[in-house]
N, C-alpha and C positions, 0 to 999 in steps of 0.2 A: 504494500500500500504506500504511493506516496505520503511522503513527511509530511508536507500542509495538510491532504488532507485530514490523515490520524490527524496531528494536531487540532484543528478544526472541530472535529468529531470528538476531541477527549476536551477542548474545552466549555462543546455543546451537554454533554454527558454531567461533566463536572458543576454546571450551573444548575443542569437540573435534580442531581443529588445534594447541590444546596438549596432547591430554589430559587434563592437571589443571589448573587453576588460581585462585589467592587471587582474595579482589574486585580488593584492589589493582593486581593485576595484568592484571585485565580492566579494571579502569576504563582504565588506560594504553591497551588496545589499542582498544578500541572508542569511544575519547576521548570518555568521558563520568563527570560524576562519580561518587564513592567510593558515596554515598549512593543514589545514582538506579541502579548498578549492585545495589547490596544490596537497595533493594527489590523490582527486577527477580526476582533471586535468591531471595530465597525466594518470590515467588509461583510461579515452576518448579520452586523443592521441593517445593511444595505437591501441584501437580499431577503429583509423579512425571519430569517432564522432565530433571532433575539433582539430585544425591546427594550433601550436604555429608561431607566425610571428613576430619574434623579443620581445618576450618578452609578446605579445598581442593577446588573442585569438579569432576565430572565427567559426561559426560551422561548421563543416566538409560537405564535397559532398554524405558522406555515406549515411545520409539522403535522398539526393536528390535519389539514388538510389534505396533507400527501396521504399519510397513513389514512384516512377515510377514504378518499378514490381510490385508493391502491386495493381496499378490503372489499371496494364495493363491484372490484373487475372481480373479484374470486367466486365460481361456480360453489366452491365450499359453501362459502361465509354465504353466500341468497340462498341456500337449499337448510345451510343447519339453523342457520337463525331461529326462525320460528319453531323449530322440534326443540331446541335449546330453550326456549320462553314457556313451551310446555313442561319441558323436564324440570324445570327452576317452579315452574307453577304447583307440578305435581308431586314433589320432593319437597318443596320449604326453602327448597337451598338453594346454594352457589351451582350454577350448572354452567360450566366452562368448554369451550371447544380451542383445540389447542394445534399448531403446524410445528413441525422440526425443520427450521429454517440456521442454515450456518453450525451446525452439529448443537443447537441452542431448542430448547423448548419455549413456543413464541403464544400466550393467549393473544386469538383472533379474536373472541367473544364472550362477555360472561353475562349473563343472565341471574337475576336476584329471587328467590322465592321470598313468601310472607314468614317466614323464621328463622332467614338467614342469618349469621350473626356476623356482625363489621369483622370486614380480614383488609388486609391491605394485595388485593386483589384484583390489578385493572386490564384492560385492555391493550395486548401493547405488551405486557409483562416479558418479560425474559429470564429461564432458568434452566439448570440442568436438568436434562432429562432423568435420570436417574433420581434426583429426589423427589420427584412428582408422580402421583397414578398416571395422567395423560401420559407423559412423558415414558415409563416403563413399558406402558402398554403400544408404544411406537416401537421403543428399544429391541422389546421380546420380539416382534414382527415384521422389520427389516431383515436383510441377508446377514449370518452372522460376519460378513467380513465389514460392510457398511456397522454395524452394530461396533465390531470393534475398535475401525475409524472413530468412529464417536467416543467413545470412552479412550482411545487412545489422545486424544484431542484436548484433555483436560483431566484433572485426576478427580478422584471421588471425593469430596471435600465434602463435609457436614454444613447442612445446613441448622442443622438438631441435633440434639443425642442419640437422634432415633435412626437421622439418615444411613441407610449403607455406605460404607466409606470402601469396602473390601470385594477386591473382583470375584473371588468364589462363594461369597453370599451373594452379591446381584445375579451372577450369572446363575444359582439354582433358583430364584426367584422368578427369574425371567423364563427358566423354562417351565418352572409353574403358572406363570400368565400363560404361555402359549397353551399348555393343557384346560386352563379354565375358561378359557376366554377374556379374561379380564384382570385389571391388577387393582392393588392396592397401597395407598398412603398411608400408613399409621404414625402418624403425628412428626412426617419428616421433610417437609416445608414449613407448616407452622406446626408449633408446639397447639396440643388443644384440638386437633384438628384431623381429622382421615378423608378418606377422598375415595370412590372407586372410580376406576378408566378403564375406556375399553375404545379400543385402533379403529378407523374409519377406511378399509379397506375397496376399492375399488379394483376389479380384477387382481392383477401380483401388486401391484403397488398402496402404498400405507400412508395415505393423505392428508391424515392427521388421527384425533383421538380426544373424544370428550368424555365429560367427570361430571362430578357430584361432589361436593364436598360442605362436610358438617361438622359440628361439636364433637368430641369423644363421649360426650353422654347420652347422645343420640345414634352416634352410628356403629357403638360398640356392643350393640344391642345384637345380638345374630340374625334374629329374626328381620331387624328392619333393614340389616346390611344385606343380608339377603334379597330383600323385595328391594330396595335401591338396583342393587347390582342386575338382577332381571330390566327394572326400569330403564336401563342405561342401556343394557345390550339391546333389547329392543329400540331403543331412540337410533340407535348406532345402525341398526340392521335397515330401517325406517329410510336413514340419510343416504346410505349404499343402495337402494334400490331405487332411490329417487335421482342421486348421480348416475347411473346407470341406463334407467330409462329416461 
């Protein structure tokens, strides 16, 4: 990747994991100079990327705009949408549809039920696949050599106590997904939290993979993990025949 642009892109990134912030204080974080960050700076005010507010920057709406035309050319994102507003409707919960874009686990879309509980959760998200239900349930069902691309790509890092960190636990996990049809999060993105996913397969290829995701005092229940995890695979099977025909 060109230098400017990385640069560019990590001082886009860096603003908005602060929010706001002075040059000064981006020069500090992306250790470069005062000057080299200011002229960075306004050439992305230029183009709308970030929005001076007294002195303090923030990312611009240009974004928000790319990434919505961008979601709204995908065959995916107009077919799962509305099964995903049902699943959120008819679970309570977080019902997420999620692409493996760049060896990274990308939410396209989430959807809220009436007893979801606040997570820091949006559209747009990026994480490893490996800590997430969506994201397992792509892993287990790509080619194992694509599978080990990816995980060679980045190491197992915890996001929780709870995440797999170890390649001979994920990988008997993963071939437990492929027997079940489906995986599971037990509390290893957020603490408090589980999740089932299950892969959105179109012919040989693994298009994405959507979830459910609750309380531990709701979804640790068997009985209700169970009726979830049906609910999902049918939402799943619902989007693959509708891409198809």
């Amino acid at each position: 990747m060109s230098k400017t642009i990385k640069t560019a892109f990590d001082i886009v990134e860096t603003i908005l994991e602060l929010e706001k912030a002075g040059v000064a204080e981006l020069a500090d974080e992306v250790d470069k100079p005062t000057s080299t960050v200011h002229d960075y700076l306004q050439g992305l005010e230029e183009i709308g990327c970030v929005v001076n507010e007294n002195g303090r920057y923030r990312v611009g709406s240009r974004f928000l705009s790319i990434g919505t035309r961008m979601r709204s050319q995908l065959e995916l994102y107009k077919v799962a949408k509305p099964e995903l507003q049902n699943l959120a409707a008819t679970t309570g919960e977080h019902a997420s549809l999620m692409i493996e874009e760049n060896n990274h686990g990308v939410v396209l879309y989430t959807a809220t039920g009436e007893e979801a509980v606040q997570v820091d959760i949006y559209d747009g998200d990026v994480s490893r696949l490996h800590t997430t239900a969506p994201g397992k349930a792509i892993l287990a069902n790509i080619s194992s050599e694509r599978m080990e691309e990816i995980i060679d790509h980045y190491e197992l890092t915890a996001r929780t106590p709870n995440t797999i960190t170890e390649r001979s636990e994920l990988f008997d996990e993963l071939d437990e997904i492929r027997e079940q049809g489906y995986a599971f999060d037990r509390e290893e993105l957020f603490e408090g939290m589980h999740g089932v996913g299950r892969p959105i397969v179109v012919g040989d290829d693994v298009i994405g993979a959507i979830s459910v995701y609750g309380p531990v005092g709701r979804m640790m229940e068997s009985k209700i993990t169970e009726k979830i995890s049906d609910i999902v695979l049918e939402t799943a099977n619902v989007i693959e025949v509708s891409l198809k025909y």
